[in-house]
C-alpha positions as a Python dict, from the first residue, in 0.01 Angstrom:
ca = {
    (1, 'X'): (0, 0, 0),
    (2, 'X'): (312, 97, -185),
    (3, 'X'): (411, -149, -485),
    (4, 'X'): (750, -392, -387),
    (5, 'X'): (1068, -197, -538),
    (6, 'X'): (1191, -295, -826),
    (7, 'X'): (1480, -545, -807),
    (8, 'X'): (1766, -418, -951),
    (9, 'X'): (2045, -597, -1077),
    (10, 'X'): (2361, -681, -911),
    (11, 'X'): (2692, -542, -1139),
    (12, 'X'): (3040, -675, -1107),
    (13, 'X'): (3325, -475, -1243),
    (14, 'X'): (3589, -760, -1351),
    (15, 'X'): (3868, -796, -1526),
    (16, 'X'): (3923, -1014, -1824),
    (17, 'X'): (4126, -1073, -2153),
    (18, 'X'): (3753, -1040, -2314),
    (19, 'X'): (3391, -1021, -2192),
    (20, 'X'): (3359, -1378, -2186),
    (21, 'X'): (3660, -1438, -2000),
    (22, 'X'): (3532, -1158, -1741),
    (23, 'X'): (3221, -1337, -1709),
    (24, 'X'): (3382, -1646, -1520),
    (25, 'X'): (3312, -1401, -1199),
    (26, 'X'): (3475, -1605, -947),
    (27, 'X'): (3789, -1642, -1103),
    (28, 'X'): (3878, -1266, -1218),
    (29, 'X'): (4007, -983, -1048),
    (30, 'X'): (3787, -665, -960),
    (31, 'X'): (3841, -345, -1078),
    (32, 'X'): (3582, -149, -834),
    (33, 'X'): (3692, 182, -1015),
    (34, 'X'): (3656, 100, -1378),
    (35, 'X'): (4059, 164, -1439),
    (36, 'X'): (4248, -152, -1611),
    (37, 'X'): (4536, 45, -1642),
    (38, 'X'): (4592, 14, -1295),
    (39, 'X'): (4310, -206, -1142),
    (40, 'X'): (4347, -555, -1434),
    (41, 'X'): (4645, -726, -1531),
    (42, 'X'): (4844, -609, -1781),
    (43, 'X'): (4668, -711, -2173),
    (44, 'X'): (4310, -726, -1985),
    (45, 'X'): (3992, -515, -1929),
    (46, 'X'): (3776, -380, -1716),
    (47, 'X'): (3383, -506, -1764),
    (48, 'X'): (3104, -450, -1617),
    (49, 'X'): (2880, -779, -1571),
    (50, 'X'): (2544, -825, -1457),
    (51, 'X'): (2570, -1078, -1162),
    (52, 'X'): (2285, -1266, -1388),
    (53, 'X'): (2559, -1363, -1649),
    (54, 'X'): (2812, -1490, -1448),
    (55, 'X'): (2929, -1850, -1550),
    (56, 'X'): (3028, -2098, -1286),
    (57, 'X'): (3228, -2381, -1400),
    (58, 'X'): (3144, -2732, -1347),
    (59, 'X'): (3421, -2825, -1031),
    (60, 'X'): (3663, -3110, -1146),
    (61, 'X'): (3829, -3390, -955),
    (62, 'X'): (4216, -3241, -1104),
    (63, 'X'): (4360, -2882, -996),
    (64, 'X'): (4347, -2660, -1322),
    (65, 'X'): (4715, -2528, -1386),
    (66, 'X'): (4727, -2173, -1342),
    (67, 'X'): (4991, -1899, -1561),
    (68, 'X'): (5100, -1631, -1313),
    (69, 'X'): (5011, -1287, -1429),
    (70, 'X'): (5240, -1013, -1402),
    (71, 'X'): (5157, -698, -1230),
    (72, 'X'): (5174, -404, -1388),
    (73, 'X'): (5418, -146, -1260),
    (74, 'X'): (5320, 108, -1050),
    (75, 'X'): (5260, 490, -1329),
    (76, 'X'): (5513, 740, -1152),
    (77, 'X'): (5370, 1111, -1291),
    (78, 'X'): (5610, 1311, -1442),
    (79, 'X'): (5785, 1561, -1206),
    (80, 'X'): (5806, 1946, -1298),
    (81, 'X'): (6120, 2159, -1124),
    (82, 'X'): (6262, 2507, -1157),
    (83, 'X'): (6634, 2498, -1325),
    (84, 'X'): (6752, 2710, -1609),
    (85, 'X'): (6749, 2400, -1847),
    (86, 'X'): (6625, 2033, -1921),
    (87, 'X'): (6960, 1913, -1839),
    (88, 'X'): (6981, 2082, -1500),
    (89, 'X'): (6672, 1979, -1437),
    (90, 'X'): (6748, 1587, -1487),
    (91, 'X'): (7067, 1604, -1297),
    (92, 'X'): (6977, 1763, -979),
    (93, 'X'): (6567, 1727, -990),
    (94, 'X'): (6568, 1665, -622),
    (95, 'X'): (6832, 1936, -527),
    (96, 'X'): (6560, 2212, -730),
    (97, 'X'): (6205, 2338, -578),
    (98, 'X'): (5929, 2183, -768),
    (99, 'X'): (5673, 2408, -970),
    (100, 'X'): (5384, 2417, -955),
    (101, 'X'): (5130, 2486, -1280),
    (102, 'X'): (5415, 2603, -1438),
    (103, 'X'): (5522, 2872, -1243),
    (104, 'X'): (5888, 2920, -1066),
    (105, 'X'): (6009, 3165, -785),
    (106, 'X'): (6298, 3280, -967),
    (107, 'X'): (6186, 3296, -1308),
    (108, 'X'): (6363, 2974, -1418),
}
């Protein structure tokens, strides 16, 4: 007979303003792919907690008031096109082909 597996330990990724604050696991976000930048609220983290140290709080008769969180804005990459100069280039970015690793069709 084999031995019974090992249990292993449930982890959360959560966000929080601090590891404590991550730890009340029913109240933060997720952040599945590690990334607070674009996963967490903007000022918080990403943690990983064990499901072991989760804290549930004690459930009150009154509604706890609630701050809305602002989302973050969405990161646009930068975008590279062929013109002669910067200036061209800002002024008619989508009227130029974009290059790719650095490399134009017309030398530009």
């Amino acid at each position: 007979a084999q031995p019974d597996p090992v249990p292993v330990s449930e982890t959360l990724r959560l966000c929080g303003s601090d590891y404590a604050d991550a730890t009340l696991c029913a109240l933060a976000a997720e952040c599945p792919l590690g990334d607070a930048k674009t996963e967490c609220p903007m000022g918080y983290d990403c943690f990983d907690i064990p499901a072991s140290e989760c804290v549930t709080a004690e459930p009150t008769m009154a509604p706890v008031p609630t701050t809305p969180v602002p989302s973050r804005s969405p990161v646009i990459p930068p975008l590279n096109v062929c013109a002669s100069s910067y200036e061209e280039a800002v002024e008619s970015c989508n009227d130029y082909e974009e290059c790719v690793n650095g490399d134009c069709p017309n030398g530009e």
